[in-house]
Structure formats: structure tokens, C-alpha cells
C-alpha positions as CSV (number, residue, x, y, z in Angstrom):
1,X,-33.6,58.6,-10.3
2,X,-32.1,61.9,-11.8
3,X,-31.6,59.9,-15.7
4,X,-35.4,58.2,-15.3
5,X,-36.4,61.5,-14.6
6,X,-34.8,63.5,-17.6
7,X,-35.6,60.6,-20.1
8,X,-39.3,61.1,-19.6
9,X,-38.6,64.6,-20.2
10,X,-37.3,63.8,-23.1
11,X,-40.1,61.2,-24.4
12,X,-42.5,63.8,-23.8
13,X,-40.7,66.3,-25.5
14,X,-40.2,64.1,-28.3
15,X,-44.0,62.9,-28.6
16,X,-44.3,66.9,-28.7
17,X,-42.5,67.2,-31.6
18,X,-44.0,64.5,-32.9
19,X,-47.3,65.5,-32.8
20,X,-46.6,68.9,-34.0
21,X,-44.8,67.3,-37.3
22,X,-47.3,64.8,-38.1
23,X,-50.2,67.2,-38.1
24,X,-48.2,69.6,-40.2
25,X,-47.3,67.4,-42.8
26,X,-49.9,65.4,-44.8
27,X,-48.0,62.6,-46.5
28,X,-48.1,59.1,-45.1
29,X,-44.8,58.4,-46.1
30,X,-43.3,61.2,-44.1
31,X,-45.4,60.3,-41.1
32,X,-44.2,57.3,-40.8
33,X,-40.4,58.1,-41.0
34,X,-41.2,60.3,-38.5
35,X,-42.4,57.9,-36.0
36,X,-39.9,55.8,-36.9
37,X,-37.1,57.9,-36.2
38,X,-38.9,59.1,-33.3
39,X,-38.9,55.7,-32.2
40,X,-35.0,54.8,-33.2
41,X,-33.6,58.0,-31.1
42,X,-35.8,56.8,-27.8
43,X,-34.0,53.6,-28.1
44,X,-31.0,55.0,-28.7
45,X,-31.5,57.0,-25.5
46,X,-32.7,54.0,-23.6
47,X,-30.0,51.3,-24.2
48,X,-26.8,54.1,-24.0
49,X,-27.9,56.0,-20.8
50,X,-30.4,53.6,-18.9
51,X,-29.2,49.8,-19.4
């Protein structure tokens, strides 16, 4: 319950950052690498720490 617990920690923290890069940054291209990496590192997180 401990590592469900930290990785939604961590998805909010990321969605955070998120946020606060996207609205910073007005090129489409850059928002969408973003999100995509974003995206990639809470996979990462999901399939090496919760599978």
C-alpha cells in the first residue's frame, strides 16, 4: 500500500511540474515533448516498481 501510495505522490508531483512547464513555455512542439516524457517516466515508474 506504501508504493501505491508514493506513486501517486509522484503522478501528482509530476502533473505539477507539468503544468507549471507547459504554461511557461509557448511552443507547441515543446509542449508536447513534455507530455510525452511526462508520460514515458510514469510508465517507467509503473512497470519497474508496481507490476
Amino acid at each position: 500500500m506504501d508504493s501505491h501510495f508514493l506513486y501517486y505522490i509522484f503522478c501528482i508531483i509530476c502533473l505539477i511540474v507539468g503544468v507549471v512547464l507547459v504554461k511557461k513555455v509557448a511552443g507547441c512542439l515543446f509542449k508536447t515533448v513534455c507530455i510525452v516524457v511526462v508520460l514515458a517516466i510514469l510508465a517507467v515508474v509503473y512497470f519497474l516498481f508496481l507490476k
